[in-house]
C-alpha positions as MATLAB code, in Angstrom:
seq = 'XXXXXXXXXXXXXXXXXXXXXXXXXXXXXXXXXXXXXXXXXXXXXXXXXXXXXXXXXXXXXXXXXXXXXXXXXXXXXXXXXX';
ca = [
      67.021   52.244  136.360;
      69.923   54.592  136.396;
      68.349   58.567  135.638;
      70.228   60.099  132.922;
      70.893   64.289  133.496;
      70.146   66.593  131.178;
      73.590   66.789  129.946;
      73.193   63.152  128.270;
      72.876   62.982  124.458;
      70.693   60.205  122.438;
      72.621   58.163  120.029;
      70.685   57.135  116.975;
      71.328   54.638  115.029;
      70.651   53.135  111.489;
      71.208   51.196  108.309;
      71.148   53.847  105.912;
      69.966   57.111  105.562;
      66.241   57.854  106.542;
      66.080   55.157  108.914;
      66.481   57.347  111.684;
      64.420   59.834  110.752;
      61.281   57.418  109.525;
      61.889   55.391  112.922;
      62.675   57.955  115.889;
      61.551   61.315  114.637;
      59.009   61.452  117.309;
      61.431   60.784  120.316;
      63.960   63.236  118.230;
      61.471   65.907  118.308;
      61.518   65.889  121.922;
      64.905   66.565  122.838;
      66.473   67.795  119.277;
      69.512   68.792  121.146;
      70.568   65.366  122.421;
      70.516   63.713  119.109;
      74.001   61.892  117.605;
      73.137   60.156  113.991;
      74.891   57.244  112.854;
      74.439   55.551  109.353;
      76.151   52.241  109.104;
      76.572   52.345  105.166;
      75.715   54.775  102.718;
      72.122   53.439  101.601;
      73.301   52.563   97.932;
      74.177   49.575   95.741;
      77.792   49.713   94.159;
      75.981   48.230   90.671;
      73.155   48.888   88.643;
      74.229   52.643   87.623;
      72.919   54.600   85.691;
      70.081   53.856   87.732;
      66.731   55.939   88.366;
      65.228   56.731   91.706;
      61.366   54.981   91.898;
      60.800   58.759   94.296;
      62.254   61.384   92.451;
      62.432   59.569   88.870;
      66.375   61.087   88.637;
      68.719   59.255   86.886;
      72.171   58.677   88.660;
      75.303   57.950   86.693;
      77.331   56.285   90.296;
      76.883   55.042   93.646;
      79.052   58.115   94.799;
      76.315   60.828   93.143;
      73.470   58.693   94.429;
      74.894   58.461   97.763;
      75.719   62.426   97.957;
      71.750   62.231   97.143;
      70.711   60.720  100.035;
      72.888   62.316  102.532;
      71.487   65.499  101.426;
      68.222   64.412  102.083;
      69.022   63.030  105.492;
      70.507   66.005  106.147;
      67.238   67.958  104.950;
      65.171   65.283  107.161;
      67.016   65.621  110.631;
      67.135   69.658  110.304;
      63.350   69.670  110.476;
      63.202   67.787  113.631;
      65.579   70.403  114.988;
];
C-alpha cells in the first residue's frame, strides 16, 4: 500500500448535496484541510414546482431556487466540519 504525504488531498464524492456530509463527515473531521467536494447533480427534480420541502415546509416556485437551497445548505454543512 503506497503511503500518501501530508500534502495529499481527499476527494469526496456524491450524488447530491448532503451526501457527503451525512456519509464522510467523520473521516472529514479528521483532516478538514484535505477535503475536495464533488456533487454529481444538483439534488433536485426539474418537475413538480411549486413544490414544498417535507424539512423546512418552504414552498419553492423552480428547480433553480430549490437547488440554490440546497447548495446553501451544503455549504452550511461542510463549513462545520472545517
Amino acid at each position: 500500500m503506497k503511503k500518501l504525504d501530508n500534502s495529499s488531498k481527499d476527494l469526496y464524492v456524491g450524488a447530491h448535496q448532503d451526501d457527503v456530509p451525512i456519509a464522510a463527515a467523520a473521516r472529514m473531521l479528521k483532516n478538514p484541510e484535505r477535503i475536495y467536494v464533488a456533487n454529481i447533480t444538483d439534488g433536485v427534480s426539474a418537475f413538480q414546482y411549486p413544490k414544498c420541502s417535507k424539512w423546512t415546509g418552504r414552498t419553492y416556485e423552480t428547480a433553480e431556487e430549490f437547488s440554490a437551497q440546497r447548495n446553501m445548505e451544503d455549504r452550511n454543512a461542510l463549513s462545520l466540519i472545517g
